[in-house]
C-alpha positions as CSV (number, residue, x, y, z in Angstrom):
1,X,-0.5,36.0,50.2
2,X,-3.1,37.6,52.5
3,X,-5.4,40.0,50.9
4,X,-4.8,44.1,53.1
5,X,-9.0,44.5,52.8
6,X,-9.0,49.0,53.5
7,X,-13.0,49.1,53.2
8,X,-15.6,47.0,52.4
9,X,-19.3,46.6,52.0
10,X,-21.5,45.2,49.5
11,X,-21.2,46.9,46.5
12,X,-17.3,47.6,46.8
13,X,-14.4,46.6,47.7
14,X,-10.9,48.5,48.7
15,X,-7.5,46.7,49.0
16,X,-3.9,47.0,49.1
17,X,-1.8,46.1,46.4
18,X,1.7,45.1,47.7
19,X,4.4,46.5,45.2
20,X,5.2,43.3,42.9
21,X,1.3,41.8,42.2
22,X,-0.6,42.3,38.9
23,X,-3.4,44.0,39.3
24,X,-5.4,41.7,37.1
25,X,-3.8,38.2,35.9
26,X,-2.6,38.1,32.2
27,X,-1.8,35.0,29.6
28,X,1.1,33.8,31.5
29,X,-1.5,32.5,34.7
30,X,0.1,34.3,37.4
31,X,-1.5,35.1,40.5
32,X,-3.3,38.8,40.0
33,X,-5.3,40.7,43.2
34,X,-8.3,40.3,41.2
35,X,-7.4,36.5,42.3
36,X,-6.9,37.1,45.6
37,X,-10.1,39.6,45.9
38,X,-12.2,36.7,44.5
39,X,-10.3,34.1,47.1
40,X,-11.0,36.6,49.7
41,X,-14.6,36.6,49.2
42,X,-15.3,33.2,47.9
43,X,-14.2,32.3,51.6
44,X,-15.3,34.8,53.7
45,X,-19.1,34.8,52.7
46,X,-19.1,31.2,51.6
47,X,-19.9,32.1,48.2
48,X,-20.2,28.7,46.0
49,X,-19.4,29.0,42.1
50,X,-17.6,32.1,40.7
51,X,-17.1,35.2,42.7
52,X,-17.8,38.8,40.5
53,X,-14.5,41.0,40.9
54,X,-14.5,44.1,38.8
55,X,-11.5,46.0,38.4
56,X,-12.5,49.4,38.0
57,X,-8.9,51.3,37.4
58,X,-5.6,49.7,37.9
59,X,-1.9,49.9,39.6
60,X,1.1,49.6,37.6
61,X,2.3,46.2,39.1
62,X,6.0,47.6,40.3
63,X,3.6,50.6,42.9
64,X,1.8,50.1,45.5
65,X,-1.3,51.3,47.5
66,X,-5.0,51.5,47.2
67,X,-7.4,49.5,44.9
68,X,-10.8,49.8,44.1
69,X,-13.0,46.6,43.1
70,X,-16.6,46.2,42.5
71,X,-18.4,43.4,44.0
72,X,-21.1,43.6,41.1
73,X,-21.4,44.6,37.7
74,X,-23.8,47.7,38.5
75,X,-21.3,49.1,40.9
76,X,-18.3,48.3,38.2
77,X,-20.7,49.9,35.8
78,X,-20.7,53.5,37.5
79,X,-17.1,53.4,39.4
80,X,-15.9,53.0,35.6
81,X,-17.5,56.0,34.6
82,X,-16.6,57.8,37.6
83,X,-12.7,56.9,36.7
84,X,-13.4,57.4,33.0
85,X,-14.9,60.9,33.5
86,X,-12.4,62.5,35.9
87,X,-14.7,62.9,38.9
88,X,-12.1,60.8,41.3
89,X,-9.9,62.5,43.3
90,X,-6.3,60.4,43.4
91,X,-3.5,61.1,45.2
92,X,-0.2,59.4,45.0
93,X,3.1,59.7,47.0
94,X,6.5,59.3,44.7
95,X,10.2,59.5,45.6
96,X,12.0,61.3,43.0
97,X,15.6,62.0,42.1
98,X,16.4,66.1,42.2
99,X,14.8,68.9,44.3
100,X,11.6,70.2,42.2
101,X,11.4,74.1,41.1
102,X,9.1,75.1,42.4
103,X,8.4,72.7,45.2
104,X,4.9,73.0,44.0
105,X,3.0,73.4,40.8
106,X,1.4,71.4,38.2
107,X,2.7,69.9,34.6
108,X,0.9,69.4,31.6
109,X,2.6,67.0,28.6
110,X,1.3,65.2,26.2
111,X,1.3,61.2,26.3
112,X,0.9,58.1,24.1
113,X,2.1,54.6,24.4
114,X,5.0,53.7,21.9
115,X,3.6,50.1,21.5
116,X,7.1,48.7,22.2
117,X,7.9,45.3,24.3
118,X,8.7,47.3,27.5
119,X,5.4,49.1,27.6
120,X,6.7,52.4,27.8
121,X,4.9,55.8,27.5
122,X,6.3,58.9,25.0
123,X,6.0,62.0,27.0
124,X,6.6,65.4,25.1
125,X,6.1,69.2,26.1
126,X,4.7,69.6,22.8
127,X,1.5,67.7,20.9
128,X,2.5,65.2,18.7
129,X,0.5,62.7,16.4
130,X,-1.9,60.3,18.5
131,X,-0.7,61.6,21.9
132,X,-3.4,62.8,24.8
133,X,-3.0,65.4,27.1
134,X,-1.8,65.1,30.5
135,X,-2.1,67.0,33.7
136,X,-1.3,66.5,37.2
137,X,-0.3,68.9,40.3
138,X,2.4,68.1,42.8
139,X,3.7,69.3,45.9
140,X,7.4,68.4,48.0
141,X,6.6,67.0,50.9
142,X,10.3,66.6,52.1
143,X,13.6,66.7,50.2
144,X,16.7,64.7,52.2
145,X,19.9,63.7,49.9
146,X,19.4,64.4,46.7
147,X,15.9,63.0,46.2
148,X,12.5,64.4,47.0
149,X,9.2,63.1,48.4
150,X,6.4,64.4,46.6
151,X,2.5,64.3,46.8
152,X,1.1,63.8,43.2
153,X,-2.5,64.6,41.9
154,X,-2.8,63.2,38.6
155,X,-5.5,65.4,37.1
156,X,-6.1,63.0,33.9
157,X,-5.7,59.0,34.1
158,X,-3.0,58.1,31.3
159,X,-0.9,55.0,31.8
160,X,2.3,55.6,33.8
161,X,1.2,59.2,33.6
162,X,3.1,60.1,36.6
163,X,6.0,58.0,36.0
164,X,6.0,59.5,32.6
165,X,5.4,62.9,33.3
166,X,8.1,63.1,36.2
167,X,10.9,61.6,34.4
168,X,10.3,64.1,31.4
169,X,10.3,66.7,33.8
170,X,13.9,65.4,34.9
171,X,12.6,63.6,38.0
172,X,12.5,60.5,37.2
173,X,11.0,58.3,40.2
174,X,13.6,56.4,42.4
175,X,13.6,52.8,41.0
176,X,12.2,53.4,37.6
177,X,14.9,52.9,35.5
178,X,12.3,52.1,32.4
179,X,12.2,55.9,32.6
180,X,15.7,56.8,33.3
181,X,16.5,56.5,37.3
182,X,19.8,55.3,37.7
183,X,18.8,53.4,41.1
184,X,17.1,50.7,41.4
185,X,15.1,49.5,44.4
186,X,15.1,45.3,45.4
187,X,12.3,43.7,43.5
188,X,12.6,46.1,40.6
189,X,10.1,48.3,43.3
190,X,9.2,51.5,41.8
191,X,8.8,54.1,44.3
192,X,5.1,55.2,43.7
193,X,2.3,54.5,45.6
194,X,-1.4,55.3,45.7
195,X,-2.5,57.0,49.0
196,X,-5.7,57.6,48.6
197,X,-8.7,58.3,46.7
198,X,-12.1,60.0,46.7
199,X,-15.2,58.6,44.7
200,X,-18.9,59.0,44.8
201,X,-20.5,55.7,46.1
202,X,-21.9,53.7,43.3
203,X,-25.5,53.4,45.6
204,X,-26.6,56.5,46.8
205,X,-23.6,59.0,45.3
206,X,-22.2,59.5,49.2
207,X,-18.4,61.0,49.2
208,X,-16.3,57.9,49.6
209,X,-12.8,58.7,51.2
210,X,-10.0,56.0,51.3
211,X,-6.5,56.2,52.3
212,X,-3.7,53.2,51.9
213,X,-0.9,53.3,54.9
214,X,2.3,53.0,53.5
215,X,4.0,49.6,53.4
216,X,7.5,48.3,54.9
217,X,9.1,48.6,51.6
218,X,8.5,52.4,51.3
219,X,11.9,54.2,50.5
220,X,11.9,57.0,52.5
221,X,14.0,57.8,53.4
222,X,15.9,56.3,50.5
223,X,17.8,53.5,51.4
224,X,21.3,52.2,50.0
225,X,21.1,51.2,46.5
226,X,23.4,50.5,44.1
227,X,23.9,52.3,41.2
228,X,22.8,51.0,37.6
229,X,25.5,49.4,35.2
């Protein structure tokens, strides 16, 4: 699988992640795009020996879109604490089922992983013992047949926060039917994907702007799909 390369220069790089692909490989040996990142630049600089790759942040492996890695540990050392303190600016386009009201406005619920099999993430309205909360803003782009495009800001960086946060609100994103859509998408795709992002270089603190296209898989407009059993 060819590595989608969005910006690159010696201290970072920025990919796409097709819908599908780990972010980072796990026990079972499959291919991750840390793998392919180190591939990528084992070959293209003729780097002998092991390749650094520092995933900074990560992509639930069913979305899509834009990826930042560190090329060395100094630059992984101050992305992380950019990520880890807030200061980067995400933005995420989602298909959802229903018509938000209002088309835009923000959500705030409180999260915590339920340690189950599946992975899932309890969402409440209320706090509730171990759970952390969670904001994020959204706007509808476009609505067309009963499901909405939106533009999401997650404001905090939970695990399947916006996943979580949407199907709570009761709009749950189109293919996610760990979080209650009854439609599934081919190659259990989940229709999320990170647009874009904003981040202080880790040399020098410049105003780093990236944006992922959109792949061929996108559903929108949502395509034929049958209904869940």
């Amino acid at each position: 699988m060819p590595l989608a390369v969005i910006y690159e220069d010696n201290h970072l790089l920025a990919v796409a992640k097709p819908a599908g692909l780990l972010s980072q490989g796990d026990a079972g040996g499959e291919a991750s795009l840390v793998d392919l990142a180190r591939a990528y630049l084992k070959e293209r600089y003729a780097k002998p020996g092991n390749v650094y790759v520092g995933l900074v942040h990560r992509l639930d492996r069913n979305a899509s879109g834009l990826v930042l890695l560190a090329r060395t540990s100094k630059a992984a050392s101050r992305l992380s604490a950019c990520f880890r303190d807030g200061t980067v600016e995400k933005t995420y386009l989602a298909v959802c089922a229903g018509l938000p009201s209002p088309q835009q406005g923000g959500l705030t619920h409180w999260l915590a992983p339920t340690g189950d099999r599946q992975g899932v993430t309890r969402a409440e309205r209320d706090p509730f013992p171990d759970a952390r909360e969670s904001r994020l803003t959204y706007q509808v782009r476009e609505s067309h047949e009963g499901f909405s495009l939106l533009e999401v800001r997650p404001i905090t960086g939970r695990r399947h926060q916006i996943r979580a946060q949407l199907a709570l609100a009761g709009w749950p994103l189109l293919g996610d039917v760990k979080y209650g859509s009854r439609r599934r998408l081919p190659d259990h795709r989940v229709a999320l994907h990170a647009l874009g992002l904003t981040v202080a270089h880790p040399v020098g603190g410049r105003a780093l702007s990236l944006e992922c296209p959109l792949p061929a898989d996108w559903p929108w407009p949502v395509p034929p799909v049958r209904t869940e059993e």
